[in-house]
C-alpha positions in Angstrom: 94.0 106.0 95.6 94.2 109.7 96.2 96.2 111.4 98.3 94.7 114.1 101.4 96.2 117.3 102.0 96.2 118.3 105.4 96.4 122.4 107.0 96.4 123.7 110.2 95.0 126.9 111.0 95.8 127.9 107.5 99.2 126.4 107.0 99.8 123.4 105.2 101.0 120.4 106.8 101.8 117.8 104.8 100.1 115.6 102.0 98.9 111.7 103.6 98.8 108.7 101.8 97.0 105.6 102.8 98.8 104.6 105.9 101.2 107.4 106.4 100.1 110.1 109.2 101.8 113.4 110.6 102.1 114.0 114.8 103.0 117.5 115.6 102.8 120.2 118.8 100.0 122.9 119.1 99.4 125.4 121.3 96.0 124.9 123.7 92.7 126.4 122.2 90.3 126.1 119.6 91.9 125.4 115.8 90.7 124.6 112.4 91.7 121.5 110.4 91.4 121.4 107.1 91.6 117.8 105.0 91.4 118.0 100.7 91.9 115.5 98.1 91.6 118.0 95.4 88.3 117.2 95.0 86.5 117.5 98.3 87.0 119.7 101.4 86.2 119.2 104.7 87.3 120.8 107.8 86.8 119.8 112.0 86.7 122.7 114.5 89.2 121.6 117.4 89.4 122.6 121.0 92.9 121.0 122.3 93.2 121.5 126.2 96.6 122.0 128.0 98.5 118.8 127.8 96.3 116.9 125.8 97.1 114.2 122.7 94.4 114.7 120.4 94.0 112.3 117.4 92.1 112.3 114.0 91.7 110.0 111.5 90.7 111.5 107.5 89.9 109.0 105.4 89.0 108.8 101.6 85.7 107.1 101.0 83.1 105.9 98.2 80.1 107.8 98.7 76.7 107.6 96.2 77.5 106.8 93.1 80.8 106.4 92.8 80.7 102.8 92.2 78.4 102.9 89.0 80.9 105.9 87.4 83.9 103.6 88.5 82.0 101.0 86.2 81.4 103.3 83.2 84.3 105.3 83.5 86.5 103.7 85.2 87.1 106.5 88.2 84.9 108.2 90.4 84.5 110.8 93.3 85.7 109.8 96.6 84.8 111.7 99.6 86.4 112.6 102.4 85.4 112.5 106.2 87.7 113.4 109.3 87.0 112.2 112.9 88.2 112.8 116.1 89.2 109.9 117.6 88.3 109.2 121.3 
């Protein structure tokens, strides 16, 4: 298990573990999420409109490979993928 660490517009907003989320106000307009395990970035453009709740979900996940290196090595890169959730 590996934890994410989550920014917004550049400022760091907390670190997640599996289960945990964070729920905060933003101002309307387009911002930048940024998600990191310490091994893989990603970031998710978002538009947020006046009064709107917007949700994402970042997971960790197993991508190619990982399971043979978790067999050998006993670890292995996990990626990570954030959606916005309708």
């Amino acid at each position: 298990m590996r934890q994410l660490v989550v920014s917004f517009d550049g400022q760091p907003w907390g670190t997640l573990l599996y289960g945990d989320s964070i729920s905060r106000e933003v101002t309307p307009g387009r911002h930048r999420v940024r998600v990191h395990n310490t091994l893989v970035w990603r970031t998710l453009n978002v538009e947020v409109g006046a009064g709107e709740h917007v949700q994402l979900t970042a997971v960790n996940r197993a991508g190619f490979g990982t399971l043979s290196m978790v067999s050998l090595l006993g670890a292995g890169p996990l990626y990570v993928t954030i959606r916005r959730d309708a």
